[in-house]
C-alpha positions as YAML, in Angstrom:
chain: A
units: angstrom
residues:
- id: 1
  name: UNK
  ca: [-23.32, -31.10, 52.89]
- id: 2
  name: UNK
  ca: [-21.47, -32.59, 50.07]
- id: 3
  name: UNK
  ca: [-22.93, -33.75, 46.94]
- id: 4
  name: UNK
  ca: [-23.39, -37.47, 46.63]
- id: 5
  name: UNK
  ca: [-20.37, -38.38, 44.40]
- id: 6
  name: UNK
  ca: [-20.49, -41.81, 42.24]
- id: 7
  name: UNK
  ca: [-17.56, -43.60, 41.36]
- id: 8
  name: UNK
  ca: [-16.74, -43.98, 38.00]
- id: 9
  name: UNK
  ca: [-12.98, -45.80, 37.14]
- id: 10
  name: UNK
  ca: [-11.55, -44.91, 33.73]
- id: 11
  name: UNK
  ca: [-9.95, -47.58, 32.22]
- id: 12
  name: UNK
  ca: [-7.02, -46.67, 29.41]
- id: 13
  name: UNK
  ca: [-7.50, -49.60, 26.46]
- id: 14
  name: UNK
  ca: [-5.26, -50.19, 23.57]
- id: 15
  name: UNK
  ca: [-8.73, -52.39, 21.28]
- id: 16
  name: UNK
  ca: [-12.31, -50.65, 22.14]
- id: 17
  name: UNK
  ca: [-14.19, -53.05, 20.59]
- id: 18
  name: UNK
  ca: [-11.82, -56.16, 22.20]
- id: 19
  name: UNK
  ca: [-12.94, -54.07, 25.46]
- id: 20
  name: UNK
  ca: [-16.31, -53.45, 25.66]
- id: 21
  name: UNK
  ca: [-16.55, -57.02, 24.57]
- id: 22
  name: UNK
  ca: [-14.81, -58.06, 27.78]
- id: 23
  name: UNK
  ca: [-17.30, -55.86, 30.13]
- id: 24
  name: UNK
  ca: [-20.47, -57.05, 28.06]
- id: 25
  name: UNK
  ca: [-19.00, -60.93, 28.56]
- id: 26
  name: UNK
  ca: [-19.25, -59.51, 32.32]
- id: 27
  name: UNK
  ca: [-22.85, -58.92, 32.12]
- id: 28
  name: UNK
  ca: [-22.01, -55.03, 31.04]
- id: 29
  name: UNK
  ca: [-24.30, -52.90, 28.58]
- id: 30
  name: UNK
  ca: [-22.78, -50.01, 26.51]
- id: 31
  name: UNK
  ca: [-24.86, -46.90, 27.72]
- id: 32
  name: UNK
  ca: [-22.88, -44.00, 26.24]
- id: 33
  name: UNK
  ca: [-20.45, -44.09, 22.77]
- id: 34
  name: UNK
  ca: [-19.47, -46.52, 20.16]
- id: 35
  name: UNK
  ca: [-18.28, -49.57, 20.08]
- id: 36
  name: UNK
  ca: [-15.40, -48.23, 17.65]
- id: 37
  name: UNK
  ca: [-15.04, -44.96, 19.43]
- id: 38
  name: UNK
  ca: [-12.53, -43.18, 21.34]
- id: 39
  name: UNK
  ca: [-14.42, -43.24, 24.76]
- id: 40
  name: UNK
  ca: [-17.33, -45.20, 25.99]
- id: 41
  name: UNK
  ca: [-18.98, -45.85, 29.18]
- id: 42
  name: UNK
  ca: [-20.16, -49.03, 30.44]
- id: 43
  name: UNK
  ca: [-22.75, -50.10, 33.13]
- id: 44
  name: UNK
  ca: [-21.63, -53.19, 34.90]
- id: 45
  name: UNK
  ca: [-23.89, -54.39, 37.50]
- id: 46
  name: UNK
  ca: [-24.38, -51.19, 39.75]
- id: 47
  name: UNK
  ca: [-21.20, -49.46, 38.66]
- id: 48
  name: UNK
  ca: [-20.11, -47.25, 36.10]
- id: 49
  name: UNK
  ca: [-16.47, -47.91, 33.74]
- id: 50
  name: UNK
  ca: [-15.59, -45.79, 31.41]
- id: 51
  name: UNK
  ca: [-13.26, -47.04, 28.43]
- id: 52
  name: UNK
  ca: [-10.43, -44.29, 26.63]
- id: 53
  name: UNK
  ca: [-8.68, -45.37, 23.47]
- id: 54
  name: UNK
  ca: [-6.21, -43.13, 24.41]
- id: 55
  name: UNK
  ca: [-2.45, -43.60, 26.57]
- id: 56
  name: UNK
  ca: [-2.77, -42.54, 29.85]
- id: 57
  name: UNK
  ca: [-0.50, -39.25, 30.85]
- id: 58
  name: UNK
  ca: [1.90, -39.67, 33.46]
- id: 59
  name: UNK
  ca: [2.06, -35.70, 33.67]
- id: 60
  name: UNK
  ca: [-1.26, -35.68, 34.73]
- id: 61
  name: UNK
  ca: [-1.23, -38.45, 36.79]
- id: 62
  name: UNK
  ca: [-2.82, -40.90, 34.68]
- id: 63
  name: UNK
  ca: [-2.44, -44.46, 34.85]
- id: 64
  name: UNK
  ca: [-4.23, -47.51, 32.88]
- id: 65
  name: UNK
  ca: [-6.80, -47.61, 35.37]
- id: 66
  name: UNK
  ca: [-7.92, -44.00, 37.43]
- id: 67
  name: UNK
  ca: [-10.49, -43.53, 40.05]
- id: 68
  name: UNK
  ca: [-13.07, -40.63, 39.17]
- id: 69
  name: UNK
  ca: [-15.94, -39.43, 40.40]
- id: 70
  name: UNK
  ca: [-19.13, -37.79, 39.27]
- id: 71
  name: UNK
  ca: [-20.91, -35.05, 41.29]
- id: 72
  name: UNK
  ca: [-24.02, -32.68, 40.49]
- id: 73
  name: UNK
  ca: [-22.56, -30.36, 42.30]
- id: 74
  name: UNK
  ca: [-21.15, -26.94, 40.35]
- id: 75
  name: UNK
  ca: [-17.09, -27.94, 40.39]
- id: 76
  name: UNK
  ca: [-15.97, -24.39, 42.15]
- id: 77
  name: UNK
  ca: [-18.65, -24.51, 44.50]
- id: 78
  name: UNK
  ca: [-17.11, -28.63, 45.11]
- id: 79
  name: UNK
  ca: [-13.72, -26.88, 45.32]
- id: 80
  name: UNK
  ca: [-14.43, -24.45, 47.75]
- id: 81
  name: UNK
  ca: [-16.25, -27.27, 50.12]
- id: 82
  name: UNK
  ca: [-13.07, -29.41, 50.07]
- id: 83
  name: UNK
  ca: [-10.53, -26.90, 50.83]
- id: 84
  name: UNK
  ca: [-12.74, -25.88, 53.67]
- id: 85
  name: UNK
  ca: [-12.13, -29.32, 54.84]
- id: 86
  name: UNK
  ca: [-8.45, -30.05, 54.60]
- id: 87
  name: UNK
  ca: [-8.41, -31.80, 51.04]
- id: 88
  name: UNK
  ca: [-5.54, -31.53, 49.14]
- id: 89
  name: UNK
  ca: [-6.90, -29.49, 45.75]
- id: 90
  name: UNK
  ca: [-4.51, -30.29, 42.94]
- id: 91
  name: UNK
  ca: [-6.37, -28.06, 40.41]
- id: 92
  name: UNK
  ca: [-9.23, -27.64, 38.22]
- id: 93
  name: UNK
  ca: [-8.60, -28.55, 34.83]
- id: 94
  name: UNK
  ca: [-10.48, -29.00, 31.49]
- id: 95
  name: UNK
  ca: [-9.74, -33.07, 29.94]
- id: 96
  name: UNK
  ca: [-10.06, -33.06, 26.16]
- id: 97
  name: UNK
  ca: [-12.66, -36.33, 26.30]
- id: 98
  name: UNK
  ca: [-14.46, -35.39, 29.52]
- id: 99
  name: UNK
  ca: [-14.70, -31.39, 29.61]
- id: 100
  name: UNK
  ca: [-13.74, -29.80, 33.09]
- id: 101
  name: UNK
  ca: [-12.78, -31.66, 36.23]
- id: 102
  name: UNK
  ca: [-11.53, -31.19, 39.54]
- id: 103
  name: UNK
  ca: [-7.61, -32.97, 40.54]
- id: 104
  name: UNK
  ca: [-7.60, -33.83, 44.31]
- id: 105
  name: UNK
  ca: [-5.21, -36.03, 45.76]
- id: 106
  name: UNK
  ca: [-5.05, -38.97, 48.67]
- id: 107
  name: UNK
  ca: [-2.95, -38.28, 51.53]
- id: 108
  name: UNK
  ca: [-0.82, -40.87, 49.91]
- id: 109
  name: UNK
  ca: [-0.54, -38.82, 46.80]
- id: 110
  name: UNK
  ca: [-2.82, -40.50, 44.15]
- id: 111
  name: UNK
  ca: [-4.47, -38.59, 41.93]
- id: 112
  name: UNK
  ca: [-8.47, -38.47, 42.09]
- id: 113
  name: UNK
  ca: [-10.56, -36.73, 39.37]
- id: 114
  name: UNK
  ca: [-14.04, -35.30, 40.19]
- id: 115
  name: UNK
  ca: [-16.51, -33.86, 37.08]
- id: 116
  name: UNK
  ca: [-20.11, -32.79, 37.20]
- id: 117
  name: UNK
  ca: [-22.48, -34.53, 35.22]
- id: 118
  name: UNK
  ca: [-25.93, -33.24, 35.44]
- id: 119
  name: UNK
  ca: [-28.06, -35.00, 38.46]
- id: 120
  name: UNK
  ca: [-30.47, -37.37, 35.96]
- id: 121
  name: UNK
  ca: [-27.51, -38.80, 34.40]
- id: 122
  name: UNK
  ca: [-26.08, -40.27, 37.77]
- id: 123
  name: UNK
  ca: [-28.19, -44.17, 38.70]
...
């Protein structure tokens, strides 16, 4: 069985505070960072957005807006699952603001990212 992942987009912002702004406008509550910070995340409604300051890496696939997800389950253990079922495994990487993560991609070729967070952080 795999672990239940949440969706989480990343959104790549040039003004953090101009930003979260915009999400709280939207009903949103800042529930991790600071306001003036590099990276915060956001709860609007029943989802999850996380904010970066900085430009999104075409390298890795990056774009202003990325989808990720967050599992509970150990990221190797993830991996193996995955490959056992035909999913394309880019690699597993570390990401300076959000520590290790695992790089699938679509059968169209866009980039997903999957991290673990620990299971009471996930709503």
């Amino acid at each position: 069985m795999l672990p239940g992942l949440q969706l989480q987009p990343m959104v790549h912002v040039a003004d953090m505070p101009a930003a979260v702004g915009f999400y709280e406008k939207l009903g949103g509550e800042l529930i991790h960072g600071e306001r003036g910070g590099d990276w915060v995340l956001m709860q609007v409604g029943t989802a999850q957005v996380g904010l970066v300051t900085r430009p999104p890496d075409p390298a890795q696939g990056e774009s202003t807006v990325e989808l990720n997800f967050s599992a509970t389950m150990p990221l190797e253990r993830l991996e193996k699952q995955l490959r056992d079922r035909g999913v394309t495994i880019v690699r597993l990487a570390t990401d300076r603001d959000l520590g290790t993560r695992l790089h699938v991609e679509t059968p169209d070729g866009m980039p997903v990212k999957i991290h673990q967070v620990e299971p009471d952080l996930m709503i």
